[in-house]
C-alpha positions in Angstrom: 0.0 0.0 0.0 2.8 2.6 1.0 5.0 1.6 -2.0 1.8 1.6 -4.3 1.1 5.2 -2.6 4.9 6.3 -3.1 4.9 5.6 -6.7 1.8 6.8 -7.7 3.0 10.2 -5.7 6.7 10.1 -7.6 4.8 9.7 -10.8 2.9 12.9 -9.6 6.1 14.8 -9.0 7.5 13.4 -12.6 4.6 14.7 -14.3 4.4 18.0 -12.8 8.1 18.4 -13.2 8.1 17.3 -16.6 5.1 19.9 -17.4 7.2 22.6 -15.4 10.1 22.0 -17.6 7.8 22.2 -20.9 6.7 25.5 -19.4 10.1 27.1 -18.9 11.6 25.6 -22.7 8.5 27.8 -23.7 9.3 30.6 -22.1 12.7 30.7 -22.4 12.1 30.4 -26.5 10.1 33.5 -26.0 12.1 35.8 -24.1 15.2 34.5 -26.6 12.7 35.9 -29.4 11.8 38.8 -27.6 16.1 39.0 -27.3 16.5 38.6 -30.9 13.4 40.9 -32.1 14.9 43.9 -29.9 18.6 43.2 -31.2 17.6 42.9 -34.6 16.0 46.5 -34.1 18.6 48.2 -32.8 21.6 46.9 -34.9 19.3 44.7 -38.2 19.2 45.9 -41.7 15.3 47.3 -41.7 15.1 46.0 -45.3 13.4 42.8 -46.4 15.4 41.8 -49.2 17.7 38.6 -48.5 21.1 37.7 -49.8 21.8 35.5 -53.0 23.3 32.7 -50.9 19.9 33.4 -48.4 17.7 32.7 -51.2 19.2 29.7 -52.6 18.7 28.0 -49.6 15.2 29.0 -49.1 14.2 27.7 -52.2 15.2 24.4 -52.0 11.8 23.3 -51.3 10.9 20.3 -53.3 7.3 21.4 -55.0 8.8 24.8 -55.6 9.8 25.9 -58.9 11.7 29.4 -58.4 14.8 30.4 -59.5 16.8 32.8 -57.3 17.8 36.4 -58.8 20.4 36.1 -61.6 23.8 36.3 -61.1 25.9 38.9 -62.8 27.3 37.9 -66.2 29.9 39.3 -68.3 30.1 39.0 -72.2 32.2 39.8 -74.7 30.9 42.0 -77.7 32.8 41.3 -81.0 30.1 43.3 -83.3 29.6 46.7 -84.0 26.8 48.5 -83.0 25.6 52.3 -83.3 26.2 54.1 -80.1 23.6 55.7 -78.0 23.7 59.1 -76.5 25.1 58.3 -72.7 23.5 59.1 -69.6 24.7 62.6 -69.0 23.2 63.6 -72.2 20.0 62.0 -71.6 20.1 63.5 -68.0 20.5 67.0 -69.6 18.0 66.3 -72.3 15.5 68.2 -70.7 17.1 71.5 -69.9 17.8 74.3 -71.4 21.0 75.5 -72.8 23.3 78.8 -72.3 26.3 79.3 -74.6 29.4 80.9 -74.2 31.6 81.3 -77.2 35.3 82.0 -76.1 37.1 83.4 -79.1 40.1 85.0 -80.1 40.4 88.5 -81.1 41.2 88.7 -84.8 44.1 90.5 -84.3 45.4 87.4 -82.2 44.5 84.9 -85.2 47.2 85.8 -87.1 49.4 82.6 -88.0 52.8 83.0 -85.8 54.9 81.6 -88.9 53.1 83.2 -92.2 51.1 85.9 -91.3 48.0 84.6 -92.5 44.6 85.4 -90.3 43.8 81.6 -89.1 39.9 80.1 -89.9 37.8 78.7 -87.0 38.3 74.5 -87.2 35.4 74.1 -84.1 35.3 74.4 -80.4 36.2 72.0 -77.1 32.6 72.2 -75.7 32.8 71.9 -71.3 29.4 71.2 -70.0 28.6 72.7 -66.5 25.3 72.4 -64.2 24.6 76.7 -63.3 22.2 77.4 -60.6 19.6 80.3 -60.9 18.5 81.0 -57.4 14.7 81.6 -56.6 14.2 84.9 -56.3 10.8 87.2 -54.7 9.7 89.9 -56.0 7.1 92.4 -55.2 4.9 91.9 -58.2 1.9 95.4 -58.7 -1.2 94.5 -60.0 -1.9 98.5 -61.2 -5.4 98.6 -62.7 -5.7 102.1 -64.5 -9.2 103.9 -64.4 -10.3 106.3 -67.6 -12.5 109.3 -67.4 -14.4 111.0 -70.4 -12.4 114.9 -70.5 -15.3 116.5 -72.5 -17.0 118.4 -69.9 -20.1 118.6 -72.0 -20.1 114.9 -72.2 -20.5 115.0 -68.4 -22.9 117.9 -68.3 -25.4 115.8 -70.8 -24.4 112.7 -69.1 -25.2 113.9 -65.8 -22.2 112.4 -64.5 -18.3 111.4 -65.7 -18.0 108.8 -67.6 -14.7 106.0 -66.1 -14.0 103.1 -67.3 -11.7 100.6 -65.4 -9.0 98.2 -66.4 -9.8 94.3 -65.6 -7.3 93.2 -63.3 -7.1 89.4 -61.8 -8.9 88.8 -58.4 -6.6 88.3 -55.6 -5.7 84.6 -54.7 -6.8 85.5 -50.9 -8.0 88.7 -50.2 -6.1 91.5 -48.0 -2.8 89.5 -48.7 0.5 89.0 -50.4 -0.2 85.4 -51.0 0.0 84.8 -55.4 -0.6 81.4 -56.9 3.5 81.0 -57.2 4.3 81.7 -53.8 1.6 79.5 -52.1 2.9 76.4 -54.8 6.1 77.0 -53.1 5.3 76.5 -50.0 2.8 73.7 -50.5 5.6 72.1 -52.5 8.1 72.5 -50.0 6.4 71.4 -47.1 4.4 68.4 -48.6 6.8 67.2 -51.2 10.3 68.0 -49.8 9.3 67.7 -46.0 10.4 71.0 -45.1 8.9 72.5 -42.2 7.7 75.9 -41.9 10.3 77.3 -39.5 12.6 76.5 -42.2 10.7 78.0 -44.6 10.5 81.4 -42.7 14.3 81.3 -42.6 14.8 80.7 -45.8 12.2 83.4 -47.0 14.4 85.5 -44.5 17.8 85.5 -45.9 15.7 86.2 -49.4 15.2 89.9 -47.9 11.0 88.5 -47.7 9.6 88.4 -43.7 6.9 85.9 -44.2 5.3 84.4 -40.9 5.1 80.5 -40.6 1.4 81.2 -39.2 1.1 83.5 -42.6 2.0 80.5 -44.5 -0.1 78.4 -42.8 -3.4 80.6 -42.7 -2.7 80.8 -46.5 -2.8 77.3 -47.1 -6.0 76.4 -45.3 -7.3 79.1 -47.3 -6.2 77.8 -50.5 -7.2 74.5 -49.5 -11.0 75.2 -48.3 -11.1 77.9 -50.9 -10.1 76.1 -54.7 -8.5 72.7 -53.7 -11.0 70.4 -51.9 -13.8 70.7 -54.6 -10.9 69.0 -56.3 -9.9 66.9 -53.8 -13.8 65.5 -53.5 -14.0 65.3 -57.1 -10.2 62.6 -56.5 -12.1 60.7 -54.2 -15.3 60.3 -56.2 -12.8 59.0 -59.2 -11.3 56.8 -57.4 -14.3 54.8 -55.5 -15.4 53.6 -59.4 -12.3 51.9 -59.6 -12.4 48.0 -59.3 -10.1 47.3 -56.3 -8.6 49.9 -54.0 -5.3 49.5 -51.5 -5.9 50.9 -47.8 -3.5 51.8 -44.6 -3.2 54.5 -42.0 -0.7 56.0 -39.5 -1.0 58.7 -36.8 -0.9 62.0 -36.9 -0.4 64.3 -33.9 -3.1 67.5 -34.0 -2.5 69.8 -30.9 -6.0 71.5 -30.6 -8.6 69.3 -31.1 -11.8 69.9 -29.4 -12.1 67.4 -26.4 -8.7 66.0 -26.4 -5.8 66.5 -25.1 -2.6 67.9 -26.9 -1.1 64.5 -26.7 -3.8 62.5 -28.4 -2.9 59.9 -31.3 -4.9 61.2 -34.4 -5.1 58.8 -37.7 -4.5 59.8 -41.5 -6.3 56.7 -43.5 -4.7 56.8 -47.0 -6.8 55.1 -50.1 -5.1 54.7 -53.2 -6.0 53.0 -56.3 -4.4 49.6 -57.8 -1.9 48.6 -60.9 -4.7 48.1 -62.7 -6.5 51.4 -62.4 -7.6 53.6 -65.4 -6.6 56.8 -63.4 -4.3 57.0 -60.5 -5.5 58.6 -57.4 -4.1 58.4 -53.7 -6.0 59.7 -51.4 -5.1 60.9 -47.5 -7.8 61.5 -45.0 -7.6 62.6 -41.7 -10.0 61.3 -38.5 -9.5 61.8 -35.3 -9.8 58.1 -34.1 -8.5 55.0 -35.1 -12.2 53.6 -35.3 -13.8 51.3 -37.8 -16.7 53.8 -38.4 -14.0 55.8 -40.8 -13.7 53.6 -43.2 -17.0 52.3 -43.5 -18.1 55.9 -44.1 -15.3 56.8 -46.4 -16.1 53.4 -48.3 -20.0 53.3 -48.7 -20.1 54.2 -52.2 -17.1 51.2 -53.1 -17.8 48.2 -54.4 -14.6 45.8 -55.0 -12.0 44.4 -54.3 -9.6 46.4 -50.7 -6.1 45.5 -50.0 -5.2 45.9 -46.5 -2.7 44.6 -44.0 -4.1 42.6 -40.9 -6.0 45.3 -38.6 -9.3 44.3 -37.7 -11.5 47.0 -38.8 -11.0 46.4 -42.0 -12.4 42.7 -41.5 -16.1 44.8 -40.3 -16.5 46.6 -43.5 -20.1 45.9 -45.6 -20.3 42.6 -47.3 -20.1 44.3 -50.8 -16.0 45.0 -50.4 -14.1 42.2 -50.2 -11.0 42.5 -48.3 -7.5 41.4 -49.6 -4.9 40.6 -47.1 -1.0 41.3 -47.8 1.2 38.4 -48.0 4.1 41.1 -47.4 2.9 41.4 -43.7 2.6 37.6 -43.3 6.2 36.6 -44.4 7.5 39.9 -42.0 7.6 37.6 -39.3 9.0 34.5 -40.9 11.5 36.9 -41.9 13.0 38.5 -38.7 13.2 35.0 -37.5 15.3 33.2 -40.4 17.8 36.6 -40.1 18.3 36.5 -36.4 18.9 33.1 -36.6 23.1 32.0 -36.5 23.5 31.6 -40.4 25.1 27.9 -39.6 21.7 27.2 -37.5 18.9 28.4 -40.6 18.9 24.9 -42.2 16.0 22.6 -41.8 14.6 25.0 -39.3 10.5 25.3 -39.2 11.1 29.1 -40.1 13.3 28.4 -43.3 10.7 26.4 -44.5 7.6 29.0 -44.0 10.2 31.3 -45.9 10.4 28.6 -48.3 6.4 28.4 -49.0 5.9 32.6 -49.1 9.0 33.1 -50.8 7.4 31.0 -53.8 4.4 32.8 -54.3 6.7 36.2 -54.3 8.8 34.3 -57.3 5.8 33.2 -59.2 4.1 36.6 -58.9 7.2 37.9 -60.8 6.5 35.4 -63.3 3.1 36.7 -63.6 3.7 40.3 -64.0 3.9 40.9 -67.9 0.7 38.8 -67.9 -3.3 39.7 -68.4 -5.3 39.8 -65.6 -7.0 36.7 -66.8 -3.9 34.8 -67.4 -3.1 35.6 -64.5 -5.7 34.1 -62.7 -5.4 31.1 -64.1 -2.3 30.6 -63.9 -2.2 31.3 -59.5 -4.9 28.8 -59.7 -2.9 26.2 -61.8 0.7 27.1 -59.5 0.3 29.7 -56.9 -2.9 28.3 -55.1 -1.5 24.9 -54.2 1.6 26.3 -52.5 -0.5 27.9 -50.4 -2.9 25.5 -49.6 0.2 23.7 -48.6 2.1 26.2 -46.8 -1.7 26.1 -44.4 -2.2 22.4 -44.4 1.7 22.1 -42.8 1.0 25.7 -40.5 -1.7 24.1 -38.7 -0.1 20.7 -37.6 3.0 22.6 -37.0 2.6 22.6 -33.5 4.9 25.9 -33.0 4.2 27.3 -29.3 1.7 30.1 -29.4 4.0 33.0 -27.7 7.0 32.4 -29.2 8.3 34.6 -32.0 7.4 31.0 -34.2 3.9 30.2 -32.6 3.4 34.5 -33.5 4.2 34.4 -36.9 2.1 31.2 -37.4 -1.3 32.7 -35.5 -1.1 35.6 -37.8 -0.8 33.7 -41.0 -3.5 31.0 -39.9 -5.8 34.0 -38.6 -5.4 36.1 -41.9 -5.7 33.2 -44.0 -9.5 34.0 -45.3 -7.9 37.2 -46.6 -5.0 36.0 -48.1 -6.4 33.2 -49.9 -8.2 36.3 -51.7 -5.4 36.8 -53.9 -7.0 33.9 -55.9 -10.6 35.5 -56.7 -9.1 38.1 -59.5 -6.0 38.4 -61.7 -6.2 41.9 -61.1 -5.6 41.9 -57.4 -2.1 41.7 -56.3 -0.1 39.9 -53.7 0.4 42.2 -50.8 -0.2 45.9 -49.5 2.9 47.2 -50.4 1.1 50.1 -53.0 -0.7 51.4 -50.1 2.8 51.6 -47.6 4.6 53.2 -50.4 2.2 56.1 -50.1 2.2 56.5 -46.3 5.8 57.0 -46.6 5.8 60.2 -47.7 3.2 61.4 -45.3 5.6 59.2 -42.5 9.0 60.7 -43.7 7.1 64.7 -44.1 5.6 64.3 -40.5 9.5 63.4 -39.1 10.3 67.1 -40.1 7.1 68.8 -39.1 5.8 66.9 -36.0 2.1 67.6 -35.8 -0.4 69.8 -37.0 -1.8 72.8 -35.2 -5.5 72.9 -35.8 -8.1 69.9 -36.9 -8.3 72.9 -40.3 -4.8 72.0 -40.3 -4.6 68.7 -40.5 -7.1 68.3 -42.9 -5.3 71.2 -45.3 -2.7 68.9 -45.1 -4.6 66.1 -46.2 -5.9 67.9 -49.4 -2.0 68.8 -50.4 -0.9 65.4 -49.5 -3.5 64.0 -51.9 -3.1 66.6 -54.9 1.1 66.7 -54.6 1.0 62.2 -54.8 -1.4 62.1 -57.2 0.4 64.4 -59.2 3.7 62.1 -58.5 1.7 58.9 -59.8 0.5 60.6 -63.1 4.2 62.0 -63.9 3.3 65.9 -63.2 5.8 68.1 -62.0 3.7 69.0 -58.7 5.0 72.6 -57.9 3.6 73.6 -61.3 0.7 71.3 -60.8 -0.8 73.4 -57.7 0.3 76.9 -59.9 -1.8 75.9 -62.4 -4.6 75.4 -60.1 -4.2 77.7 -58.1 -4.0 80.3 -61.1 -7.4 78.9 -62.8 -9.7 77.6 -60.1 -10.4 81.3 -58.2 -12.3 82.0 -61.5 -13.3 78.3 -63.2 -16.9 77.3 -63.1 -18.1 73.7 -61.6 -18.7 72.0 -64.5 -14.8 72.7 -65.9 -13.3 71.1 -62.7 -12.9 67.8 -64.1 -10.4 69.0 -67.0 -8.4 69.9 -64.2 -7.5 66.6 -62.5 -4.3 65.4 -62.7 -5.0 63.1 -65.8 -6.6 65.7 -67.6 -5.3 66.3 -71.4 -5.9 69.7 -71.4 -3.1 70.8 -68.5 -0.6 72.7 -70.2 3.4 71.2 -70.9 4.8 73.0 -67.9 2.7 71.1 -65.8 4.6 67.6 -67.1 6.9 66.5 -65.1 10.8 66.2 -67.5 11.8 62.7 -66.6 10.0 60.3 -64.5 8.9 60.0 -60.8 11.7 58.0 -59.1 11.0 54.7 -57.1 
């Protein structure tokens, strides 16, 4: 009885032991992720691209048929061919040219051994970037007024007959402000990230004394005035388009009614897809990070929404269908496999998750020169069973749940209704990425210019934000872009607004931007 009693109590104490040790594996393999996560992001590279030697060994997965990026090669050309202008010339293509002739008086021509005044055999051109500073001026707008000087004109008349030159209309009444000085700030500010300190100063050492609250009273003005009739009529463009992409960031706005100073505020940005007739991104600003916001900026869509994981996006009406980003599931894969002792990445359960992503990524290249319809059928025929497979081994994997491993394989499973939407349309694309590449600018402006002042503010901003990156995606030069408009909208009527968006065939040359938008 006591031996029965002491073995059934030491098999007790083996078990909970055994349980206790299970417990500390699994949290030790968390706190070394949480180890490697925070070491990775203070000393990692923060981009996602992996080495040639990286990639060959993630794609050594059997039922994957990817080839890794090609190597370098070097050839030997034995044939002639005509040569091309080179890229300096191509570069300088689109300027204009100033020449200065250098010549010899004629007295100075004469041949030293004859005599003979010497003929001009050509010139050694030297090519040389000058830079014309901007320069202000004060520009008088001096509308002269006629009067009749027959005085028996005015006697029959009954009064003296003036007539009055037309003259523009002010941009903003009682102010300096003119089309080209507002464009520079706007451009300054929301294309270049300059803050409006910096633009004071710089205005300053221009012999100008322009206010940063003068610059920003003109262009919440300008906005509410010309630019978000314009800005509505964007928005109403882009909700006819097919499929959308969708992200937001915060935004800090200092005097918002109820809130304190301190408050996170959200800008949502919209943009439309590769396959869209006219480009449009879109930035609005809310005050919350709330799923009512996109339901009410959305009502009107019907299609197809790329978006990364956040759950409000998953509560929008059943006629948008929601697209997940397969760029946000392989993150976490990712920072695994490169914190991970390069000798210890083989065979591991991360390298092969890597393995299974990393093969839709390489077949989506494959896919990118074709139709939308071949390329639906052709993720059916090889994209769609990788990732059935990549599921099927995900949910017998058995990874714990709060590990770094059992993390990256919860969101994956829990986002794998959206992701598997990928497959409904050859137009859709494989992750989010279009949508983060227009945050950034918003991301890298608000670095330089912290937070906005007012709620007017912040949604000024929004309306620039739009207008400059929509101008970007359809190759306008965007400081001559909000000139233009802001030169023809004070006196345009409603029903021309449309021949002013950014696509529009009637914008004049000036407006096109000389080379194209870089990536």
């Amino acid at each position: 009885m006591n031996d029965a009693l002491t073995a059934t109590n030491l098999q007790e104490i083996i078990e909970q032991q055994g349980l206790k040790i299970a417990k500390l594996e699994a949290l030790v393999e968390y706190y070394q992720g949480i180890i490697l996560n925070a070491k990775r992001r203070q000393f990692g590279a923060s981009s996602e691209r992996l080495d040639l030697a990286d990639w060959r060994q993630l794609n050594m997965l059997g039922e994957v048929d990817a080839a890794p990026p090609p190597e370098p090669k070097t050839e030997e050309i034995t044939y002639t061919r005509k040569k091309h202008a080179g890229k300096r010339d191509e570069d300088l293509s689109n300027l204009p040219v100033v020449r200065v002739d250098y010549e010899v008086a004629e007295a100075g021509r004469l041949c030293p051994e004859c005599g003979t005044l010497m003929k001009d055999i050509g010139a050694d051109v030297r090519r040389e970037l000058e830079l014309i500073p901007a320069q202000i001026i004060v520009k008088e707008h001096a509308a002269h007024a006629y009067a009749c000087p027959d005085k028996k004109c005015a006697e029959k008349a009954g009064k003296v007959t003036i007539i009055k030159a037309e003259v523009p209309a002010p941009l903003i009444s009682g102010s300096l402000a003119s089309p080209s000085l507002v464009a520079h700030i706007v451009a300054q500010k929301y294309m270049n990230g300059t803050p409006l300190y910096r633009i004071e100063k710089g205005f300053q050492y221009d012999g100008a004394s322009i206010s940063r609250q003068t610059m920003s009273n003109w262009v919440v003005q300008c906005s509410e005035n010309y630019l978000d009739a314009l800005y509505r009529l964007m928005i109403e463009t882009m909700l006819k388009e097919p499929v959308l992409h969708g992200d937001e960031t915060t935004i800090q706005v200092l005097h918002e009614l109820g809130r304190p100073a301190q408050s996170k505020s959200y800008e949502w940005v919209y943009r439309t897809s590769g396959c869209a007739e006219h480009k449009v991104t879109i930035y609005d600003y809310q005050e919350t990070r709330k799923q009512e916001h996109p339901q009410e900026f959305l009502k009107y869509f019907n299609g197809f929404l790329h978006t990364d994981g956040y759950q409000v996006y998953h509560n929008l009406p059943p006629n948008i269908t929601v697209v997940g980003c397969w760029a946000h599931a392989r993150r976490p894969w990712e920072k695994i496999y490169k914190l991970l002792p390069k000798d210890k990445r083989a065979g591991t359960d991360t390298e092969r998750g890597l393995q299974y992503i990393n093969a839709l990524f390489d077949l989506e290249h494959e896919f990118k020169e074709l139709s939308p319809e071949e390329r639906y059928e052709q993720r059916l025929e090889k994209s769609k069973p990788i990732a059935d497979a990549f599921f099927e081994w995900a949910v017998h994997l058995g990874a714990p749940p709060k590990t770094p491993l059992g993390e990256a394989v919860h969101y994956a499973l829990s986002q794998r209704k959206y992701l598997e939407n990928v497959f409904l349309d050859g137009r859709l694309e494989i992750s989010n990425n279009r949508a983060e590449r227009s945050v950034k600018p918003f991301v890298m402006g608000r670095k330089n210019w912290l937070f906005s002042n007012t709620p007017g503010g912040a949604q000024a901003s929004s309306v620039m934000y739009s207008i400059i990156e929509t101008a970007k995606d359809n190759g306008l030069n965007p400081y001559q872009y909000v000139k233009f408009l802001l030169e023809k909208l004070p006196t345009a009527k409603t029903s021309e607004l449309k021949t002013f968006l950014p696509w529009g065939d009637t914008l004049p040359d000036c407006c096109r931007a000389p080379i194209k938008e870089m990536q």
